[in-house]
C-alpha positions as CSV (number, residue, x, y, z in Angstrom):
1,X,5.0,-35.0,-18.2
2,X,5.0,-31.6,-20.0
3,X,1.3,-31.1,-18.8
4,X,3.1,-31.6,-14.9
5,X,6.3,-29.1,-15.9
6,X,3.8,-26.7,-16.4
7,X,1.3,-27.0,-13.5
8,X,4.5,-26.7,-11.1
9,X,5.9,-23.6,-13.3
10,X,2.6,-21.8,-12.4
11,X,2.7,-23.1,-9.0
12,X,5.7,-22.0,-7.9
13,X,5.3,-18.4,-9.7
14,X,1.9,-18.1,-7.7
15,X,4.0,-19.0,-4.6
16,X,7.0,-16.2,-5.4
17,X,4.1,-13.9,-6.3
18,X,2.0,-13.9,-2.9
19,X,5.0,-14.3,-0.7
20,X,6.4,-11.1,-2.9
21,X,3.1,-9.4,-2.7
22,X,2.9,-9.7,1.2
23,X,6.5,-8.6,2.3
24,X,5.0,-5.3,-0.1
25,X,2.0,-5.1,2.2
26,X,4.3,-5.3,5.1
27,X,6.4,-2.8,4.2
28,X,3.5,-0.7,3.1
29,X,2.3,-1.0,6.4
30,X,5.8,0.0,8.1
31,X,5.6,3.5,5.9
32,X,2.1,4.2,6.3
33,X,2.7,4.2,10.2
34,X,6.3,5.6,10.6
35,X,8.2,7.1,7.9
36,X,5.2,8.3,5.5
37,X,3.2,9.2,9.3
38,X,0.2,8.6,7.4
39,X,-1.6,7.3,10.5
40,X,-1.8,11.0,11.8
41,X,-4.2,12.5,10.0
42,X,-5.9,9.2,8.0
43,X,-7.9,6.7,9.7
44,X,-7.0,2.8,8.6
45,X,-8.4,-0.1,10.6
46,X,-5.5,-2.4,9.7
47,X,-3.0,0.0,10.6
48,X,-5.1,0.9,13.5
49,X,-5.2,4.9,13.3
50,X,-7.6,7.0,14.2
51,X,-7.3,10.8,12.7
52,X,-9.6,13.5,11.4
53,X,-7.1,15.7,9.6
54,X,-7.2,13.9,6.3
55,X,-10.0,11.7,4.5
56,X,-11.1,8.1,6.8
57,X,-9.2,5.8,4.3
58,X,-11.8,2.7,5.1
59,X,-14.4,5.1,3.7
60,X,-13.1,6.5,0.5
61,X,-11.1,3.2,-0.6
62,X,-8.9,4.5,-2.6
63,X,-7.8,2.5,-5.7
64,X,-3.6,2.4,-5.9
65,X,-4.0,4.8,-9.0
66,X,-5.5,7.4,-6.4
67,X,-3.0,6.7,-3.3
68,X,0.0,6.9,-5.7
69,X,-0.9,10.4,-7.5
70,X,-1.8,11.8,-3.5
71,X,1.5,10.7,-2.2
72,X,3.6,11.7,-5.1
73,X,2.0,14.9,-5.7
74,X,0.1,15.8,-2.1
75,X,-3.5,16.9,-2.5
76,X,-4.9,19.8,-0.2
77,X,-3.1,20.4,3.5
78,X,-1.4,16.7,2.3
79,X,2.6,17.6,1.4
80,X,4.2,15.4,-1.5
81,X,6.2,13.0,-0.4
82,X,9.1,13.2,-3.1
83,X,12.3,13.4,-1.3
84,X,11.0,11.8,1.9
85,X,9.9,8.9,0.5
86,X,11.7,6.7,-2.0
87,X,9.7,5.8,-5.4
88,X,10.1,1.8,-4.0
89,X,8.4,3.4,-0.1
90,X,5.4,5.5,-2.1
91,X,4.8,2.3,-4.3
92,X,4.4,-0.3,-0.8
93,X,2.2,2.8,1.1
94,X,0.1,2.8,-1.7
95,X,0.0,-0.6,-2.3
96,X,-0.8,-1.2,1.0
97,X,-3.7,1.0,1.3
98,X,-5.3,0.5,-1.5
99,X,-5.4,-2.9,-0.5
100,X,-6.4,-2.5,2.8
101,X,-9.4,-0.5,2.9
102,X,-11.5,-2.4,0.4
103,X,-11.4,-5.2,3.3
């Protein structure tokens, strides 16, 4: 019995957990292509841009680490995106392409 409580305690966080994790990759998604405009100067297959101005994101694969500190901070002709973005928006974009171009 105790063995079963606990196999349907990790079973239901593992279900809250991937539903939780995709509404964040959805909403990454819905920044990275309007609000954040990313899709105007990167290239993402899944988001389906196609831009020169900034680095090909399906080549560089940037880790979330490296995606967070860019948007947060810009890097080169890249503005930061403090005070356009909220902290909960740069989390999803980043989240959302970092996990995106390693497919």
């Amino acid at each position: 019995m105790k063995l079963k409580l606990i196999f349907l305690l990790f079973f239901n966080l593992f279900i809250f957990n991937y539903s939780h994790s995709d509404q964040k990759l959805d909403i990454g998604k819905e920044i990275f292509l309007n609000a954040g405009n990313c899709g105007a100067c990167h290239s993402l297959k899944d988001a389906g841009s196609i831009a020169n101005v900034g680095p090909n994101l399906n080549e560089i694969k940037p880790d979330i680490g490296r995606v967070l500190n860019s948007v947060t901070n810009g890097i080169g002709v890249m503005p930061s995106y403090i005070g356009i973005l909220s902290d909960e928006e740069i989390e999803a974009v980043a989240y959302y392409v970092s996990e995106v171009s390693i497919k």
